[in-house]
Backbone bond lengths (Angstrom), bond angles and torsions (degrees), N, CA, C in turn:
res aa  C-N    CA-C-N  psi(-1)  N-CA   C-N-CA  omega(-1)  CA-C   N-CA-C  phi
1 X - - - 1.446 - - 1.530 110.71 -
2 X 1.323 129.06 -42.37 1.260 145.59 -165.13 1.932 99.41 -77.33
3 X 1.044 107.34 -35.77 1.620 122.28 164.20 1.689 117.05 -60.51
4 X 1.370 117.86 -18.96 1.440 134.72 -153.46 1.870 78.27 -110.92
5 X 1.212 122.77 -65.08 0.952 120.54 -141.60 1.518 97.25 -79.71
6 X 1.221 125.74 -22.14 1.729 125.88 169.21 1.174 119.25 -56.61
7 X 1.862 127.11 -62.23 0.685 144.14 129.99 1.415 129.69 3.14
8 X 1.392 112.49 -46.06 1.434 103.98 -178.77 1.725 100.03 -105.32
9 X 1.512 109.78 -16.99 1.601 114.03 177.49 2.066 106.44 -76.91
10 X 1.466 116.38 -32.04 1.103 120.67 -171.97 1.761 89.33 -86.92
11 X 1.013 148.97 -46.77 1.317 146.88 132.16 1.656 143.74 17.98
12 X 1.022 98.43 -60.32 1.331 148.85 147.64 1.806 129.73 -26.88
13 X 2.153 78.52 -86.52 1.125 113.42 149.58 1.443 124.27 -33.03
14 X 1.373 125.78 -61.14 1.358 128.30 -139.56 2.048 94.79 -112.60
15 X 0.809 109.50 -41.41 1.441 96.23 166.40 1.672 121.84 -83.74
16 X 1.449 117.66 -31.82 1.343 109.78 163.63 1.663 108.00 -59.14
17 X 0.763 131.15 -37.50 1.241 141.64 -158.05 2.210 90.55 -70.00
18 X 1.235 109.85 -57.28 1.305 131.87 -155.12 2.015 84.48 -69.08
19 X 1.050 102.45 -62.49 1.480 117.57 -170.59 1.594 96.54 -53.68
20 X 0.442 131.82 -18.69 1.792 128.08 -156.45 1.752 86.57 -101.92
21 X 1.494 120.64 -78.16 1.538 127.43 161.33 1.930 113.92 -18.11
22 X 1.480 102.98 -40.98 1.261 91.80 -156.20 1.740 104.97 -83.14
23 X 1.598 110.48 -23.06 1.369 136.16 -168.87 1.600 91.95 -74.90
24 X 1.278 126.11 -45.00 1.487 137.15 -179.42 1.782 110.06 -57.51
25 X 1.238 96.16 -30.26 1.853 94.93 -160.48 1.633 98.49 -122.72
26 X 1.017 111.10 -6.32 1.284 104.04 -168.18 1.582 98.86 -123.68
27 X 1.269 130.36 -51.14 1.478 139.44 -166.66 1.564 110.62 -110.60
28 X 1.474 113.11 19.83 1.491 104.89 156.73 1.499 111.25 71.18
29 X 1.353 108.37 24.86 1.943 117.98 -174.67 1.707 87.46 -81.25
30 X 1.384 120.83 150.94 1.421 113.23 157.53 1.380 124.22 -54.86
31 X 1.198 114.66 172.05 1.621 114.80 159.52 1.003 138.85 -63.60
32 X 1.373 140.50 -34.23 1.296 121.74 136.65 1.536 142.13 -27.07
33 X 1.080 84.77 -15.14 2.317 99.79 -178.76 1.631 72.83 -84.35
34 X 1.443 132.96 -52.03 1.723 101.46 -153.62 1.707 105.09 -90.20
35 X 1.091 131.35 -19.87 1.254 128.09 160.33 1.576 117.54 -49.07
36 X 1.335 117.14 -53.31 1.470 119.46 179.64 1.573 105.46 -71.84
37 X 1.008 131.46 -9.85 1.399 117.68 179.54 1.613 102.23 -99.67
38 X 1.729 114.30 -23.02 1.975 113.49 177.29 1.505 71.63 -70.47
39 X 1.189 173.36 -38.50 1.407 137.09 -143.76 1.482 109.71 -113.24
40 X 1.686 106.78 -3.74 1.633 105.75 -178.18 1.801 88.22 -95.18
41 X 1.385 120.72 -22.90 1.813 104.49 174.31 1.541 103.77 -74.49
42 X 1.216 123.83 -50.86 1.325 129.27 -178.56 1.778 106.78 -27.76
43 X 1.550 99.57 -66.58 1.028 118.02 -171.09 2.083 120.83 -51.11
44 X 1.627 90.92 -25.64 1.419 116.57 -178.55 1.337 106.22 -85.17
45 X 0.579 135.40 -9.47 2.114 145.83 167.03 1.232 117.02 -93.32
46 X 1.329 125.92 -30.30 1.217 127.90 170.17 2.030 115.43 -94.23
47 X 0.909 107.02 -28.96 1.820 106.21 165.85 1.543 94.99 -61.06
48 X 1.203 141.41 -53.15 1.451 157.92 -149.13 1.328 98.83 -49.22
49 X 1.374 111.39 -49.90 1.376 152.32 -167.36 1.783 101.29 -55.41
50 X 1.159 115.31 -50.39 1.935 137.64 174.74 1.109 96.50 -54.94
51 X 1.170 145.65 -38.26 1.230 144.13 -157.28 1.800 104.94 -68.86
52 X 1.705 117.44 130.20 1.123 106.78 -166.63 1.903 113.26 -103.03
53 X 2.157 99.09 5.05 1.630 91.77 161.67 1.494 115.23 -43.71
54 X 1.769 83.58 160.50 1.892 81.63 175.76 1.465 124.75 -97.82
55 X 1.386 122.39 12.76 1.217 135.33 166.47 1.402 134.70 -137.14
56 X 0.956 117.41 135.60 1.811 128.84 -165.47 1.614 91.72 -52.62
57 X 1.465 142.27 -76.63 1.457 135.04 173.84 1.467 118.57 -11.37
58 X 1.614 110.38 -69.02 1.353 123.79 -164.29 1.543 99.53 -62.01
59 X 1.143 138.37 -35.64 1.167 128.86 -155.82 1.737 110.98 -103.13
60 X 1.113 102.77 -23.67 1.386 113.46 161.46 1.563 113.38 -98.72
61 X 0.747 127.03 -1.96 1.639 135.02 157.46 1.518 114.61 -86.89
62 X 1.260 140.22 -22.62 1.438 168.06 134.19 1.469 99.31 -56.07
63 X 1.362 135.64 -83.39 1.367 129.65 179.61 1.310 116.60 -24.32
64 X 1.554 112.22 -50.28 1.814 113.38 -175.32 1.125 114.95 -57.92
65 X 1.533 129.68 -60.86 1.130 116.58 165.47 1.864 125.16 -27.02
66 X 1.040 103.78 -90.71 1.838 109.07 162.86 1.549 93.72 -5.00
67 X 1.306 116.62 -85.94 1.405 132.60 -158.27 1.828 121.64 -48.73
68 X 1.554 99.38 -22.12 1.643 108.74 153.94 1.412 134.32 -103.03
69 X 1.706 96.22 9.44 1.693 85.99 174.16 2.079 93.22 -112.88
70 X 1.585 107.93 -3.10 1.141 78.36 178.89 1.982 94.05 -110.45
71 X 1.126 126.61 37.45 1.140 122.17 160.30 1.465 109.09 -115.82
72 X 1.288 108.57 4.06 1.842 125.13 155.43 1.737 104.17 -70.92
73 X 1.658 92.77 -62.28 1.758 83.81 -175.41 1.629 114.32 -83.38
74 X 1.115 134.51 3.21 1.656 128.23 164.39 1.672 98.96 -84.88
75 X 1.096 139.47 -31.43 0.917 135.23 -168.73 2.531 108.67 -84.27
76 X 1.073 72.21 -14.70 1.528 84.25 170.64 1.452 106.37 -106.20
77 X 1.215 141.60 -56.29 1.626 145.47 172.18 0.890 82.05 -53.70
78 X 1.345 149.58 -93.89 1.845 138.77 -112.66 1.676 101.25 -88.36
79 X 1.383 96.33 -43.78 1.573 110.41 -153.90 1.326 124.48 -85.20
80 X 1.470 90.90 -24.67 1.865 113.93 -174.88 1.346 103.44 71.96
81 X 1.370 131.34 49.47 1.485 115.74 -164.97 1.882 95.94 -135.88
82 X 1.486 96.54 80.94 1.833 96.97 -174.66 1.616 120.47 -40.65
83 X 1.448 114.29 125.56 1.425 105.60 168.97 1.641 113.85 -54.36
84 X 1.331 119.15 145.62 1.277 114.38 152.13 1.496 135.36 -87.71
85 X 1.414 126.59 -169.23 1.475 118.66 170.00 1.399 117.71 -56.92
86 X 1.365 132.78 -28.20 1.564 132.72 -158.24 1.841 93.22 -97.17
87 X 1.649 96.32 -37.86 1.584 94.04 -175.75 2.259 103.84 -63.41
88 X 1.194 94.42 -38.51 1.446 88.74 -178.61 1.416 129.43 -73.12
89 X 1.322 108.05 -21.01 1.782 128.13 154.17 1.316 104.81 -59.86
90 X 1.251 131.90 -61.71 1.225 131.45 -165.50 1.556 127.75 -48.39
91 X 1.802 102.25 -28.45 0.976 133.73 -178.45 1.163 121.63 -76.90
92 X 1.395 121.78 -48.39 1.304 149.30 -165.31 1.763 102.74 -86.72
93 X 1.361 109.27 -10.43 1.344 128.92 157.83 1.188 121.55 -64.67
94 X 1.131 95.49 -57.61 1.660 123.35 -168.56 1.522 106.78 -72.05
95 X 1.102 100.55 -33.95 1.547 106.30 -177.97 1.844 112.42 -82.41
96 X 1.159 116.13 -19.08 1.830 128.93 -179.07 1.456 91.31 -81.36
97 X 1.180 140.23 -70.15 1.129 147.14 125.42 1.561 117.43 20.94
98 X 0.965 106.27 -43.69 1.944 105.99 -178.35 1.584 79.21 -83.79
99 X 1.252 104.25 -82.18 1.502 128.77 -147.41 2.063 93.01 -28.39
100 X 1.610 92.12 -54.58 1.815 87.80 -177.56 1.623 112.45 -42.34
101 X 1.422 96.35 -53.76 1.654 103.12 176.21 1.078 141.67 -27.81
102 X 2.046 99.64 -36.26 1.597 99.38 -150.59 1.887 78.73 -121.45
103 X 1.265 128.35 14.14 1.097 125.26 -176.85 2.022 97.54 -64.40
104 X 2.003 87.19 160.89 2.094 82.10 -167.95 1.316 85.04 -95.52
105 X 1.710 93.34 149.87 1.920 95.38 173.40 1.844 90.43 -124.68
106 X 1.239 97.35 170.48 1.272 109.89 -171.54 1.162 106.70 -66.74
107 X 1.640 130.67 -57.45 1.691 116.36 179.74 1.673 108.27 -117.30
């Protein structure tokens, strides 16, 4: 559970962080929108860090997944932009995909 909850806090992190940057450079937000979002990625590298896999790959190879089903749902909350059927397959991919990832192996 505590793995779930990083994940969705490093999550978070890394697209709020991205969204905030992108509103700054792209949509005319002041600068402060892109400063607070270098400190919401910042901030997303170091939760990463909590994570108790035993290798930097696996857990950021596991993270990505996470990181496209919840830039499915920010992109529907923030954006108004409904997933479709292929986007929700895609996901549900992505998500079998973790689970293989984070499965325990013996060494």
């Amino acid at each position: 559970m505590m793995a779930m909850i990083l994940f969705l806090l490093a999550g978070l992190g890394e697209i709020g962080g991205g969204y905030l940057i992108w509103q700054w450079l792209r949509e005319g937000k002041p600068m402060y929108w892109g400063v607070l979002g270098g400190l919401a990625l910042a901030l997303y590298g170091v939760i990463a860090t909590f994570q108790t896999f035993p290798t930097f790959g696996r857990v950021y190879a596991a993270y990505g997944g996470v990181f496209i089903v919840l830039s499915i749902l920010w992109g529907w909350g923030v954006d108004g932009k409904k997933p479709d059927t292929l986007d929700w397959l895609g996901a549900g991919v992505c998500l079998i995909g973790v689970l293989i990832i984070l499965l325990p192996r013996s060494s």
